[in-house]
Backbone of each chain as ProteinMPNN parsed JSONL, in Angstrom:
{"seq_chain_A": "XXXXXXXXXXXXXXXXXXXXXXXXXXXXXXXXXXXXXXXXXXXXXXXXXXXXXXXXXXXXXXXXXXXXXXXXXXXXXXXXXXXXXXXXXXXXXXXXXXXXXXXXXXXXXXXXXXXXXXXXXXXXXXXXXXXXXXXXXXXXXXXXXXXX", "coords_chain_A": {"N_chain_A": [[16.57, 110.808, 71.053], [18.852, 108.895, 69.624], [22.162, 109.241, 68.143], [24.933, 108.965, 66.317], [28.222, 109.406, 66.406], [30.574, 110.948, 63.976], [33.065, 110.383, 61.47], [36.012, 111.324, 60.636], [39.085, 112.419, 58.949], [42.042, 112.485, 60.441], [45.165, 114.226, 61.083], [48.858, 112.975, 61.093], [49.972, 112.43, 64.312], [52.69, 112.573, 66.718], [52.056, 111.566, 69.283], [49.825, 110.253, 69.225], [50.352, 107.725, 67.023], [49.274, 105.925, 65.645], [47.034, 106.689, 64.761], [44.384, 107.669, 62.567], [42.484, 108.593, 61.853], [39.273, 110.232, 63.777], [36.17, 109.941, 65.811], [33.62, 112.577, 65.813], [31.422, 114.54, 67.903], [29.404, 115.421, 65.322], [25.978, 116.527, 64.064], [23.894, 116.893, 61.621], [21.936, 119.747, 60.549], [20.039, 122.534, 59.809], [18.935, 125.609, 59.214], [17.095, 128.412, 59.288], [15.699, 131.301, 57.751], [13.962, 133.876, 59.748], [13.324, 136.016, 59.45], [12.879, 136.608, 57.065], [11.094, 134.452, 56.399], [12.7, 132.271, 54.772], [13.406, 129.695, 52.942], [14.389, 126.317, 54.407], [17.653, 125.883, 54.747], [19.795, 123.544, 53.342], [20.828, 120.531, 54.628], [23.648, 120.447, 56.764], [27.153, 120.112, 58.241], [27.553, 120.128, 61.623], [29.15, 121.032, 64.639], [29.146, 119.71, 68.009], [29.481, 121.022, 70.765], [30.164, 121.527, 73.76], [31.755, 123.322, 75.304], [31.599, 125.683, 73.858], [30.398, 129.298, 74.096], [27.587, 129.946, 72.54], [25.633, 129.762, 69.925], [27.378, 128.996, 66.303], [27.885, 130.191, 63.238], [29.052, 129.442, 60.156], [29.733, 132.837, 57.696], [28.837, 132.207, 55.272], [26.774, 130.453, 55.146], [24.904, 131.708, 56.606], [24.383, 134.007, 54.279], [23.17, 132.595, 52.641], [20.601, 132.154, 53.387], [19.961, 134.793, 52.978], [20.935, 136.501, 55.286], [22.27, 139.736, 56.19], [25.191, 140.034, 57.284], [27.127, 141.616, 58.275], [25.41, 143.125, 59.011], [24.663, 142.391, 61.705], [24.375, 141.756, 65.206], [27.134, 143.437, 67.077], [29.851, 141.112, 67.818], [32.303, 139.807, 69.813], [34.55, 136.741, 70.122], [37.359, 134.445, 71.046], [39.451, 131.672, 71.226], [41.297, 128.621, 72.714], [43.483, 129.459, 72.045], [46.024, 131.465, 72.342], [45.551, 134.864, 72.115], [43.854, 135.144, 69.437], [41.325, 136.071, 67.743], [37.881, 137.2, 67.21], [35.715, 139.066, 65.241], [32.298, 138.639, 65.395], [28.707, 138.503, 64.137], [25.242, 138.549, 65.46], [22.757, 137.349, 64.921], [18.776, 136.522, 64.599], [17.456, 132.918, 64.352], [16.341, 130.651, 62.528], [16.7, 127.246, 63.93], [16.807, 123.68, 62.742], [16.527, 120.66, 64.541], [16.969, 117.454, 63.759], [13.346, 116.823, 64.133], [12.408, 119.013, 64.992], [12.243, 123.131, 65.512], [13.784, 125.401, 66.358], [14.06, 128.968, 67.307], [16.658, 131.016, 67.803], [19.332, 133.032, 68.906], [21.83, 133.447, 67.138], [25.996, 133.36, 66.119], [27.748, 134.728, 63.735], [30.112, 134.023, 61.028], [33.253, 134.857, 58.778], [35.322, 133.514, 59.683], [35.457, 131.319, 61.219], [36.661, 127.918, 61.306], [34.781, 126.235, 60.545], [31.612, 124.411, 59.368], [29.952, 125.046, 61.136], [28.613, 125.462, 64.64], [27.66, 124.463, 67.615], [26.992, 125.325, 70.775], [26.039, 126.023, 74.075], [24.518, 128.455, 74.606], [21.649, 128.698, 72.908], [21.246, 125.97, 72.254], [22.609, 123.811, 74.03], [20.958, 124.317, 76.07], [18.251, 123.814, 75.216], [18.019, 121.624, 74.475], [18.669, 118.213, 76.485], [21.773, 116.738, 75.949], [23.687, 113.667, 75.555], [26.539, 112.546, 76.148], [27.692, 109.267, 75.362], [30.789, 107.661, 74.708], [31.243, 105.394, 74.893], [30.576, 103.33, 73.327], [30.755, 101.374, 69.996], [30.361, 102.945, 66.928], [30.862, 105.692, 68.87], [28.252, 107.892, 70.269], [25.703, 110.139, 70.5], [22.832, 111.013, 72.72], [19.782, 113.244, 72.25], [17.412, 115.135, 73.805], [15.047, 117.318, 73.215], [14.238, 119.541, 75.562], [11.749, 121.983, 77.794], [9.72, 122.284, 76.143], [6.927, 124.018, 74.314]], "CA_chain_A": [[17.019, 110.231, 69.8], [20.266, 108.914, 69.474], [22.699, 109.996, 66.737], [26.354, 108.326, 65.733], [29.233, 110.635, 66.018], [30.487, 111.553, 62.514], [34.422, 109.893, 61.669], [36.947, 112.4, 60.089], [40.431, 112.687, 59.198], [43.223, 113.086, 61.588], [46.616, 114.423, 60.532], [49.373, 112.022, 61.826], [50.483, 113.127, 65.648], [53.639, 111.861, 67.008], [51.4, 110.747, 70.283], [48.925, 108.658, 69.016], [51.05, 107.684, 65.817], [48.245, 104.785, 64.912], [45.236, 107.248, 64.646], [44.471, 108.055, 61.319], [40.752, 109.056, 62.096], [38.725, 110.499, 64.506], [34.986, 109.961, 65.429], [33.405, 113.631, 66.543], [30.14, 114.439, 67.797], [28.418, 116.224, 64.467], [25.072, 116.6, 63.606], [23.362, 117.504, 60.915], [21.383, 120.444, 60.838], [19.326, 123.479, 58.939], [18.577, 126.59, 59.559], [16.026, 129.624, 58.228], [15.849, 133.221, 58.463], [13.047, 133.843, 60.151], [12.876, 137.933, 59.059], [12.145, 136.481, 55.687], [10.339, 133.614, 55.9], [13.244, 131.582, 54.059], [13.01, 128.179, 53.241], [15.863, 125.985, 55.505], [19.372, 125.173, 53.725], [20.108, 122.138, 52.565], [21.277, 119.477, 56.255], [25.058, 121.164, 57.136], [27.255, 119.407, 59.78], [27.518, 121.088, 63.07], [29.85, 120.382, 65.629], [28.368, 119.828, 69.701], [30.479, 121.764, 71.695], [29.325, 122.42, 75.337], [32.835, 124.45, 75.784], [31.546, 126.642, 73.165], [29.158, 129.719, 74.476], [26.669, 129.864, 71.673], [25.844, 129.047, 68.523], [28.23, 129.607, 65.684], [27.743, 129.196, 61.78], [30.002, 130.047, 58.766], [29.179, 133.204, 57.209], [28.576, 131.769, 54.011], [25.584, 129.586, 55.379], [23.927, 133.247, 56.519], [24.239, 134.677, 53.087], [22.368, 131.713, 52.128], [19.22, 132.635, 53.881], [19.599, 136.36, 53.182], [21.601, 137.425, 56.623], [23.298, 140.592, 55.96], [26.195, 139.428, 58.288], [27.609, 142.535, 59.322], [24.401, 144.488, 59.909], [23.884, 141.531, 63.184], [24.84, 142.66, 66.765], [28.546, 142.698, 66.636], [30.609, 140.231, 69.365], [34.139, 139.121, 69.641], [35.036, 135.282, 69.961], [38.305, 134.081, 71.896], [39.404, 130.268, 71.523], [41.729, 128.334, 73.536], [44.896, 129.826, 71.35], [46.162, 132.848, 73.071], [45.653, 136.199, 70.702], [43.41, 134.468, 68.741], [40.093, 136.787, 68.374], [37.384, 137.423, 66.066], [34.098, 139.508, 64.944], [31.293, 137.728, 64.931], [27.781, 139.341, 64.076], [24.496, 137.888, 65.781], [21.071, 137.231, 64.031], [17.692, 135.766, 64.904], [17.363, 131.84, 63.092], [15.363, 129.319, 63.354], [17.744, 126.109, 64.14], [16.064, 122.717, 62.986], [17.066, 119.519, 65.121], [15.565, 116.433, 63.734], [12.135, 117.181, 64.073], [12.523, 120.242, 65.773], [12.949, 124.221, 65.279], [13.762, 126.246, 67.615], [14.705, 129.903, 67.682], [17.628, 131.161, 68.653], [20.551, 134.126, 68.562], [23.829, 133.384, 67.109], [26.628, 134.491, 65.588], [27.899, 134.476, 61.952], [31.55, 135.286, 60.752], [33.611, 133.933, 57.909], [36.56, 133.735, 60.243], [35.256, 130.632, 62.057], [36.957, 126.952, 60.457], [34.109, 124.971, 60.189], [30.39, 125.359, 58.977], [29.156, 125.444, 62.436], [29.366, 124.635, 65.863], [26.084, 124.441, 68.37], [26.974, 125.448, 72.089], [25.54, 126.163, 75.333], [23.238, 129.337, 74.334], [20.712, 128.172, 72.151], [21.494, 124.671, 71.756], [22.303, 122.915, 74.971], [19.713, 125.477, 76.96], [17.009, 123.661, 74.591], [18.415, 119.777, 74.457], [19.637, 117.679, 76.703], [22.782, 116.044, 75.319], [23.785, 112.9, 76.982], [27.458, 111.744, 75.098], [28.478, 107.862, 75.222], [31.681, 107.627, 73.936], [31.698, 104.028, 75.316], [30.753, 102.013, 72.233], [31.869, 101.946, 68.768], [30.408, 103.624, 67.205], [30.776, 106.769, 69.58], [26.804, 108.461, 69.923], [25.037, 111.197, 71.997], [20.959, 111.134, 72.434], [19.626, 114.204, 72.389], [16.167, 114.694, 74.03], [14.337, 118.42, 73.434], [13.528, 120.512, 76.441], [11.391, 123.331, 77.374], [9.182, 122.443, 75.131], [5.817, 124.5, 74.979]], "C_chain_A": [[18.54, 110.102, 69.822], [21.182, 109.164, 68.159], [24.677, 109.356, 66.956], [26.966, 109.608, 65.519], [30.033, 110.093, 64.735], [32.477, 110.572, 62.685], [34.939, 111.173, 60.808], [38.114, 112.06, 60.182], [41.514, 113.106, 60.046], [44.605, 113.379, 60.757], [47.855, 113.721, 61.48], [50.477, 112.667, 63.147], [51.214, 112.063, 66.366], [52.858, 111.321, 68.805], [50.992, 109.88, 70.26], [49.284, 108.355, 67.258], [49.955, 106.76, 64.893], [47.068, 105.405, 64.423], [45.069, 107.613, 63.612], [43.261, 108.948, 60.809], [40.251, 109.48, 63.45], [37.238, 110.475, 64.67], [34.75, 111.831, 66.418], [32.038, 113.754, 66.581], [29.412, 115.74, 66.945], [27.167, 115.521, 64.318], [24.716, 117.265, 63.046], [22.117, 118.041, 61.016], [20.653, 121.347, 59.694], [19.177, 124.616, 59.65], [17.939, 128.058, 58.58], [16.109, 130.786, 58.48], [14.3, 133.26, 58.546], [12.198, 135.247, 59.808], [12.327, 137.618, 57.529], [11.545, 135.494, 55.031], [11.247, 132.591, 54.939], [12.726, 130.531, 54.201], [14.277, 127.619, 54.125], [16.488, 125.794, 54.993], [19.068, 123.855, 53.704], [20.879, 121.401, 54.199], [22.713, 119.9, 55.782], [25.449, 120.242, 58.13], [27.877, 120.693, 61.034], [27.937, 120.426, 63.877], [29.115, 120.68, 67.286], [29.57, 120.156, 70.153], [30.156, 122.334, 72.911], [30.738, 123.183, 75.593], [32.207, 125.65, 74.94], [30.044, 127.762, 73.966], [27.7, 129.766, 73.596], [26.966, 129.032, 70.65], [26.825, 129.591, 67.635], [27.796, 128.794, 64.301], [28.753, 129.887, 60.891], [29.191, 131.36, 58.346], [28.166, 133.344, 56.067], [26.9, 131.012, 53.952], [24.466, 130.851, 55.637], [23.489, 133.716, 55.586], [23.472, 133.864, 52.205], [21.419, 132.01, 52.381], [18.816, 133.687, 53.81], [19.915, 137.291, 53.957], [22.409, 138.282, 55.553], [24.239, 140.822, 57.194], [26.282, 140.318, 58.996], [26.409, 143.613, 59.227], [23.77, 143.873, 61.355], [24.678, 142.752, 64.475], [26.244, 142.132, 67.017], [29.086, 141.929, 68.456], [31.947, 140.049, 69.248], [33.58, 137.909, 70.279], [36.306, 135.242, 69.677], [38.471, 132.538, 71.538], [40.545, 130.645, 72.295], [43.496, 129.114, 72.929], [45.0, 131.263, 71.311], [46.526, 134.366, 71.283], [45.057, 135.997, 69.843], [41.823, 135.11, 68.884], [39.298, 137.277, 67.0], [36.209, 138.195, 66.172], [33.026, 138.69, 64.93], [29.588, 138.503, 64.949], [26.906, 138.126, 64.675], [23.176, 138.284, 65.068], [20.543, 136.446, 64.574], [17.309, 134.563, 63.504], [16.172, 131.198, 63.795], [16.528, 128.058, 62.681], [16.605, 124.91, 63.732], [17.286, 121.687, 63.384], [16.428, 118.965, 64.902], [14.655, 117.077, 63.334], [11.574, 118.508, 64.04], [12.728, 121.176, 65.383], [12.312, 125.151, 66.502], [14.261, 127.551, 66.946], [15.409, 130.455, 68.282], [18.274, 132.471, 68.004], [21.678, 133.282, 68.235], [24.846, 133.783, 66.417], [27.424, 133.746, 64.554], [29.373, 135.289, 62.119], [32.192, 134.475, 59.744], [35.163, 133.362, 58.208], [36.515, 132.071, 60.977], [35.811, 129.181, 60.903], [36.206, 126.023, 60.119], [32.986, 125.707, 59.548], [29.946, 125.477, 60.453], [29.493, 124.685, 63.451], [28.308, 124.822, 66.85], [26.788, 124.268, 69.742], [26.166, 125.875, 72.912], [24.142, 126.995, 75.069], [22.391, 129.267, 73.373], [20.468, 126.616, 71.751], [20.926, 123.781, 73.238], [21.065, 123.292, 76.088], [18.109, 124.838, 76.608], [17.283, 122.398, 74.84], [19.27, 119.55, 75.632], [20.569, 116.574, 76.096], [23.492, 114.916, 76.19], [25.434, 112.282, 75.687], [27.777, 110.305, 75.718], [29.063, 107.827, 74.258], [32.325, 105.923, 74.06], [31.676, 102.863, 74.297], [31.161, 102.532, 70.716], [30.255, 102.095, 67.654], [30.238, 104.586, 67.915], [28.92, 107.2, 69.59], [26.909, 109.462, 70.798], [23.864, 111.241, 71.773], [20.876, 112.643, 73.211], [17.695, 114.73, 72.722], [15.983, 116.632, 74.287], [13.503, 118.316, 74.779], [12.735, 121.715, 76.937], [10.27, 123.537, 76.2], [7.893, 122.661, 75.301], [4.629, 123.756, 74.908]], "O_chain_A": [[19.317, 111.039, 70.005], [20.569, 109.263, 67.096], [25.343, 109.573, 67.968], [26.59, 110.561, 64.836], [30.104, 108.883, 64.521], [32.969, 110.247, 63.766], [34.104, 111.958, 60.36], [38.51, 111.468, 61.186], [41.703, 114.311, 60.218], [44.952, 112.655, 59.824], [47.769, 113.965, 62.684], [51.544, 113.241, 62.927], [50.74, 110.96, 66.64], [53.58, 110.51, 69.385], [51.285, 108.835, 70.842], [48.52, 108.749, 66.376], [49.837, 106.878, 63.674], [46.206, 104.811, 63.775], [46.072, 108.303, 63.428], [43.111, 109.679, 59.83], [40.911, 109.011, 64.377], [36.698, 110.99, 63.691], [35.458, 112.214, 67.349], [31.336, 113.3, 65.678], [28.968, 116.753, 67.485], [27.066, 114.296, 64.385], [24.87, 118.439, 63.385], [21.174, 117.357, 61.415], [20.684, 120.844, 58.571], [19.326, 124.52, 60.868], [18.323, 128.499, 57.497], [16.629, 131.244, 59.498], [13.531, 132.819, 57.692], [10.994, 135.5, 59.858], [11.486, 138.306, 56.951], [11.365, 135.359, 53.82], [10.51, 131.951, 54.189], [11.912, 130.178, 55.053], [15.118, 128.427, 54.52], [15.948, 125.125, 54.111], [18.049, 123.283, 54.092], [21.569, 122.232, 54.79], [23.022, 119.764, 54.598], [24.644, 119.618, 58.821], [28.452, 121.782, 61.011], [27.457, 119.318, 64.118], [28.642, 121.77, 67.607], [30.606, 119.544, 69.894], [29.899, 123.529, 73.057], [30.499, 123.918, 76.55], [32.37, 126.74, 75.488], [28.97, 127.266, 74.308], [26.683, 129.569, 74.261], [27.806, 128.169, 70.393], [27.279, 130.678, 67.994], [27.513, 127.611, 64.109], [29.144, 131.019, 61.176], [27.979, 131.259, 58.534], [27.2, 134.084, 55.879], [26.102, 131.034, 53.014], [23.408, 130.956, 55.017], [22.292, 134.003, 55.597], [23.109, 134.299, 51.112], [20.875, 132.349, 51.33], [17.716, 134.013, 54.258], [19.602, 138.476, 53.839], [22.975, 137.905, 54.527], [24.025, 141.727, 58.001], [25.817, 140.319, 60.136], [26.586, 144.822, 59.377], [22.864, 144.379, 62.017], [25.189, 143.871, 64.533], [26.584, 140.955, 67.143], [28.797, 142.161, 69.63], [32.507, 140.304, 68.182], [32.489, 137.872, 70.848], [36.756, 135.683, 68.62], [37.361, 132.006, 71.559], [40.959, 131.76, 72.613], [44.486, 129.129, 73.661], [44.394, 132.069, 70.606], [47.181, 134.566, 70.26], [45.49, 136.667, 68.906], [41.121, 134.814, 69.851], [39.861, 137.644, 65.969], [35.581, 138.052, 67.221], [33.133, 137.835, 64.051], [29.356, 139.114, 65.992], [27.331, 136.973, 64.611], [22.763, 139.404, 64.77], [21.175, 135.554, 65.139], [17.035, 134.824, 62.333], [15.501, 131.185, 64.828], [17.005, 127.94, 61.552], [15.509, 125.032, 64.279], [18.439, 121.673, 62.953], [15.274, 119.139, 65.294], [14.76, 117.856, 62.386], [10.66, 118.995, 63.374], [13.592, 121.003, 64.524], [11.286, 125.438, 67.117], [14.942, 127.342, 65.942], [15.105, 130.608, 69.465], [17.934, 132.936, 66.916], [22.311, 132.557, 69.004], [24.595, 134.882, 65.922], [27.69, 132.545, 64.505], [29.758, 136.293, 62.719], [31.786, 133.313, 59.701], [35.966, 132.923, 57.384], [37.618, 131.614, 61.275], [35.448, 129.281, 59.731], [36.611, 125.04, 59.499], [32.974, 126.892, 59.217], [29.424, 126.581, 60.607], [30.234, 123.703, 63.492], [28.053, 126.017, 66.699], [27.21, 123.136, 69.978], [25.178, 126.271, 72.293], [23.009, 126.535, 75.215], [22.536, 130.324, 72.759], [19.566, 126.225, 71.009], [19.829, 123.335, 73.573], [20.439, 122.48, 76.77], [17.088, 125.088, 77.249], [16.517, 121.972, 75.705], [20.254, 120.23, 75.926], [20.046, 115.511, 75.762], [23.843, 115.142, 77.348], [25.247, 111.725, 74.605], [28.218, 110.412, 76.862], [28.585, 107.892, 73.125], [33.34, 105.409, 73.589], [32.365, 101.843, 74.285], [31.66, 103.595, 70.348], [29.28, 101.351, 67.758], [29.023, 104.77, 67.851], [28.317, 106.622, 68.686], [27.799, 109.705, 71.613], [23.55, 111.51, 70.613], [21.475, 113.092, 74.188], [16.864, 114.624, 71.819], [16.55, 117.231, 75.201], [12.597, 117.548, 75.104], [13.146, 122.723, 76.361], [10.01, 124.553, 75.555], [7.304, 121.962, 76.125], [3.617, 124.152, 75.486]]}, "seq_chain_B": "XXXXXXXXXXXXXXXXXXXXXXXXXXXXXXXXXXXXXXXXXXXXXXXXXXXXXXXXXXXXXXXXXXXX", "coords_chain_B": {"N_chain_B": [[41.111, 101.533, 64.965], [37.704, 100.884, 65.021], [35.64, 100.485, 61.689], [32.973, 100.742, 60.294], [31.611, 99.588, 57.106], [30.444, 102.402, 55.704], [30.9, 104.255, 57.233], [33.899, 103.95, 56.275], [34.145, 104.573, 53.525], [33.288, 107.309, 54.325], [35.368, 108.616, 55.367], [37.063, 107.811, 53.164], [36.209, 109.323, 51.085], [36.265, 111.817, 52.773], [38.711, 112.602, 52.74], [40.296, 112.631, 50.554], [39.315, 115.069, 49.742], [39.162, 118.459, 48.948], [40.798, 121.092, 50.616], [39.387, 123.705, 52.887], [37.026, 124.035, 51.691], [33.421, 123.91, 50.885], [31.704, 120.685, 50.749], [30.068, 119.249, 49.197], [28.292, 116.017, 50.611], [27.079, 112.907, 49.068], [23.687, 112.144, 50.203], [24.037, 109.393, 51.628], [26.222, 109.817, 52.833], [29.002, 108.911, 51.816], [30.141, 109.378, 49.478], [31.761, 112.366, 48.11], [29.626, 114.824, 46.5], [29.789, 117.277, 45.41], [31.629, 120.343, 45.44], [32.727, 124.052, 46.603], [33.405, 127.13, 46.455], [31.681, 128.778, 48.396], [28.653, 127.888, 50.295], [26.671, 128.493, 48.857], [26.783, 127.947, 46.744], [27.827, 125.304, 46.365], [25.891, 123.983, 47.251], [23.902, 124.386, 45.039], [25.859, 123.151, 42.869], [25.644, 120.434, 43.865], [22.87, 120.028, 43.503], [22.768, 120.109, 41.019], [24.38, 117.679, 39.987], [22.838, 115.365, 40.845], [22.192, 115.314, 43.487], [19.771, 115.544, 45.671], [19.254, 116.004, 48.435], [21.987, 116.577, 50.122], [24.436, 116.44, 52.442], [26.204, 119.014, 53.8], [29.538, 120.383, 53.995], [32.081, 122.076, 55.493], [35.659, 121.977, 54.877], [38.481, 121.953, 56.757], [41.281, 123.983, 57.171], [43.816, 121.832, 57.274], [43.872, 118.658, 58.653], [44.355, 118.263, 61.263], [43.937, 117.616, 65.073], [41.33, 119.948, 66.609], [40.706, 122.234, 69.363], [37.889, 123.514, 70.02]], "CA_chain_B": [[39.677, 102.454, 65.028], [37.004, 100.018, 63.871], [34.834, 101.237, 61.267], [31.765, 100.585, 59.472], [31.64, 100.412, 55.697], [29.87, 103.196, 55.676], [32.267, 105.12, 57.778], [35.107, 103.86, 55.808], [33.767, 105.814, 52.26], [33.188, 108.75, 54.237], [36.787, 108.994, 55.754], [38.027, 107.948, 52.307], [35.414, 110.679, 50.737], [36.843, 113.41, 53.309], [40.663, 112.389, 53.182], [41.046, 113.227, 49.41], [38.213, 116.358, 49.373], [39.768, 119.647, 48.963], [40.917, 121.403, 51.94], [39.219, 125.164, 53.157], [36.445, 124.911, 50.347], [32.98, 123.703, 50.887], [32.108, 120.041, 49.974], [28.527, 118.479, 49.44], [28.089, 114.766, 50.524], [25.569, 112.185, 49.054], [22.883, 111.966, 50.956], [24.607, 108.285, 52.725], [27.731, 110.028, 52.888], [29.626, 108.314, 50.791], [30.421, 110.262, 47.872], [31.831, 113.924, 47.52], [29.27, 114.851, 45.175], [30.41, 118.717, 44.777], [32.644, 121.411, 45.976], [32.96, 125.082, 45.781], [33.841, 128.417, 47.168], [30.577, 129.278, 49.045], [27.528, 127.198, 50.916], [25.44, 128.571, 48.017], [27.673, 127.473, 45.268], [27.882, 124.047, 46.52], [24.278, 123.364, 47.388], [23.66, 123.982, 43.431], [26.668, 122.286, 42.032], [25.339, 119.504, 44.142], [21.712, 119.482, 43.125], [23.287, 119.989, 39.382], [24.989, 116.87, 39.943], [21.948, 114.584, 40.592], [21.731, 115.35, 44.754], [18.694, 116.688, 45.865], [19.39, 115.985, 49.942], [22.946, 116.516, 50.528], [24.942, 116.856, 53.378], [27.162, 119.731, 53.571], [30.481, 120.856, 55.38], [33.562, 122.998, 55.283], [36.469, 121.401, 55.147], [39.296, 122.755, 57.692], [42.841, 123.563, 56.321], [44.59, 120.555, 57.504], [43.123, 117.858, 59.457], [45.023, 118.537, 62.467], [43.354, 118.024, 66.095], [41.46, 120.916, 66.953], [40.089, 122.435, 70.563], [36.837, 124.931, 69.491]], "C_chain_B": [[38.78, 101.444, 64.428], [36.137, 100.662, 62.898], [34.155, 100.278, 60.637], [32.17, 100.754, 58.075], [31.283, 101.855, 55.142], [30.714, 104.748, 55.667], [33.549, 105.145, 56.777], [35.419, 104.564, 54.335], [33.771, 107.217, 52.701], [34.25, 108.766, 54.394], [37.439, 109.095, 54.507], [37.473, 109.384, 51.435], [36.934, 112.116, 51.746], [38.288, 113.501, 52.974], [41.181, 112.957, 51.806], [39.96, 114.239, 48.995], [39.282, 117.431, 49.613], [39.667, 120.424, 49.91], [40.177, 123.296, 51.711], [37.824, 124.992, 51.905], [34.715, 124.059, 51.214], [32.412, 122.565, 50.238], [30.366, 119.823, 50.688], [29.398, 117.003, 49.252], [27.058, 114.365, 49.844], [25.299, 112.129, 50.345], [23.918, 110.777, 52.269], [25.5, 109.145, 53.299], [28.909, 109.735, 52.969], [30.696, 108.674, 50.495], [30.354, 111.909, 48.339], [30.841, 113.899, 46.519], [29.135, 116.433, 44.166], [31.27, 119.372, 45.924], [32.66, 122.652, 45.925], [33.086, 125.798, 47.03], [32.57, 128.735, 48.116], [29.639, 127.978, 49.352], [26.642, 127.509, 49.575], [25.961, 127.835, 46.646], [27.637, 126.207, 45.092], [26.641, 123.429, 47.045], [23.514, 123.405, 45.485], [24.174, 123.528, 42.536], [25.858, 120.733, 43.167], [24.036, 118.653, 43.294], [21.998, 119.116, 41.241], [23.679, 118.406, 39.204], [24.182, 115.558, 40.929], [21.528, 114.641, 42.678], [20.974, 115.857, 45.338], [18.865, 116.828, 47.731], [20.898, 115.718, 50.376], [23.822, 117.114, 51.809], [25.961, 117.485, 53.057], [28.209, 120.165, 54.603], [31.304, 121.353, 54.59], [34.572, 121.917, 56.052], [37.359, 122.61, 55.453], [40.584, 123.043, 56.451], [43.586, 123.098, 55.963], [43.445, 119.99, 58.579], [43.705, 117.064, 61.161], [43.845, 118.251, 64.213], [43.052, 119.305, 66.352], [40.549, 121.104, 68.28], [39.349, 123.855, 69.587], [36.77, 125.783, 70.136]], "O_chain_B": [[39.063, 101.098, 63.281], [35.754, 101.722, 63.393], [34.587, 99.146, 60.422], [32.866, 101.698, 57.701], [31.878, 102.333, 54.176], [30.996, 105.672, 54.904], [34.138, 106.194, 56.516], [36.516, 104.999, 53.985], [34.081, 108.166, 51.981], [34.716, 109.018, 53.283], [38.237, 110.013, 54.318], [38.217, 110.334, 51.194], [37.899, 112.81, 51.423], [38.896, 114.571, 52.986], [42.221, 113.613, 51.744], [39.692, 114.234, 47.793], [40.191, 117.252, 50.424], [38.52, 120.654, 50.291], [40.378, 123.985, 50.71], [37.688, 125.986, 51.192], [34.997, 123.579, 52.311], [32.33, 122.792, 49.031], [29.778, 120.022, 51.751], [30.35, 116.689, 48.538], [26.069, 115.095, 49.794], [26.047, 112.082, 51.322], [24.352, 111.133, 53.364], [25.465, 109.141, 54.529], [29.749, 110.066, 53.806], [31.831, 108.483, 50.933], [29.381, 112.537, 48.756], [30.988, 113.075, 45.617], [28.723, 116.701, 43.038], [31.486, 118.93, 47.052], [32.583, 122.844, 44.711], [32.964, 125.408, 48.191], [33.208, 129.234, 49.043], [29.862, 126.992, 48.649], [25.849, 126.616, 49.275], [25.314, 127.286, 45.753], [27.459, 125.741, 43.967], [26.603, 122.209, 47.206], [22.798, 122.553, 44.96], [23.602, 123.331, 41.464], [25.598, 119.892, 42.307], [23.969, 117.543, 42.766], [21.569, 118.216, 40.518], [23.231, 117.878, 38.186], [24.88, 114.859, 41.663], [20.578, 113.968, 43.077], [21.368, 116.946, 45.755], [18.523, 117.905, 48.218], [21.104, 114.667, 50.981], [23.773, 118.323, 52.037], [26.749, 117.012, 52.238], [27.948, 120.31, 55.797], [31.388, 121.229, 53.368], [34.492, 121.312, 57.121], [37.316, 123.729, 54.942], [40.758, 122.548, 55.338], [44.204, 123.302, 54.918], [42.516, 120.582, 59.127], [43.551, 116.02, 61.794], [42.854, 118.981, 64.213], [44.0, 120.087, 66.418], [39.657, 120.27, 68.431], [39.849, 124.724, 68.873], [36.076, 126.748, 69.814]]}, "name": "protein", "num_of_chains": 2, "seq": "XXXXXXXXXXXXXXXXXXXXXXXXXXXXXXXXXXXXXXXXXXXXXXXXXXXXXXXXXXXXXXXXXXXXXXXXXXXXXXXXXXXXXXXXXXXXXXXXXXXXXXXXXXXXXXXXXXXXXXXXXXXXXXXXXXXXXXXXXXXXXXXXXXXXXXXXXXXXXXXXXXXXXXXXXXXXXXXXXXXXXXXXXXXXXXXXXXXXXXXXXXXXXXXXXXXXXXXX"}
C-alpha cells in the first residue's frame, strides 16, 4: 500500500532560504493496550525512521490506553546531539497499520518531541518500507511481513 | 515545493497551530479542529467539536529541521 508523505513547516534556514515546507514520511497510526483489552486511540501521526532503534510514542498517548509509564522496563535513548539522553519505559501494544495489528515492545517517555516515531524493532522487522522520494508528492509503500 | 490543495490547508493549518501542545486535525486534514495539553484532552475537545475521526499530533517547539 502506498501512502503520501505528510508536508510540514520548516523554519527559514540560511541554506535552503526558499524552503518554507517540508514533505516527511508520517503515517497515521493507533495503538491498544493489550493488558486491558483497550479500545485503539483515535489515528496519531508517526514518524518512519529506520535510524531510529524501536518504536517510540509520547507518553501522553500511553496514559491514554491505561500504560502506567514508569512501571515499563526502563531504557535510555541517545539522539544524534551529543549529551542529549533520556528515560524511556517499555510496554507491550498492539500497533495498528492500515489494516493491520501487530504486537510489539516500545518505549514511552514524555521527553520525546513528537507523538511518535516507528523504527527498526517492531516496525520495520514487520513491514517492508520501500521510500520514493522521486515524485511529488514524496510516498513509501509499505507491504506487511511475517505474516502468520 | 509544489503542493496540492490539500497539502496547502494542512501547512497553513500547522504553520499557525500552537507550538509544544497537542493539536487534532479534521479527518482531511485541513482544519485544526482542537488543541490541548494532553492526547486525552485533545481527542475529546475534538470529538466535542463535531470530529469523530481525527488525526492527531504534537506539535514540536519550533519548526526547525530535525535528525530523530
Amino acid at each position: 500500500m502506498r501512502f503520501n508523505y505528510k508536508v510540514v513547516p520548516l523554519a527559514p534556514q540560511a541554506a535552503f532560504p526558499h524552503d518554507t515546507s517540508i514533505w516527511m514520511p508520517i503515517l497515521s497510526v493507533k495503538i491498544d493496550n493489550p493488558a486491558t483489552h483497550s479500545p485503539p486511540t483515535p489515528r496519531f501521526e508517526a514518524i518512519v525512521d529506520s535510524g531510529a532503534p524501536d518504536c517510540f510514542f509520547h507518553g501522553s498517548i500511553g496514559r491514554s490506553i491505561g500504560l502506567k509509564i514508569d512501571k515499563g522496563i526502563l531504557g535510555d535513548l541517545s539522539g544524534i546531539v551529543h549529551g542529549a539522553q533520556i528515560k524511556v519505559y517499555y510496554h507491550d501494544i498492539g500497533l495498528y497499520v492500515g489494516a493491520d495489528r501487530i504486537r510489539i515492545r516500545a518505549g514511552f517517555s514524555d521527553d520525546v518531541s513528537v507523538a511518535a516515531i516507528l523504527g527498526r524493532r517492531g516496525f520495520f522487522e514487520n513491514f517492508i518500507i520501500t521510500f520514493d522520494p522521486t515524485m511529488t508528492p514524496p510516498g513509501f509503500n509499505i507491504e506487511r511481513v511475517g505474516r502468520a | 515545493m509544489q503542493l496540492d490543495a490539500a497539502s496547502e490547508s494542512r501547512l497553513a493549518a500547522l504553520a499557525s497551530a500552537p507550538l509544544q501542545r497537542w493539536i487534532a486535525l479534521s479527518a482531511d486534514e485541513t482544519r485544526v479542529v482542537a488543541d490541548a495539553d494532553t492526547f486525552e484532552e485533545v481527542t475529546a475537545a475534538a470529538e466535542r467539536n463535531g470530529e469523530t475521526d481525527p488525526v492527531i499530533l504534537r506539535t514540536p517547539e519550533n519548526w526547525t529541521p530535525r535528525t530523530l
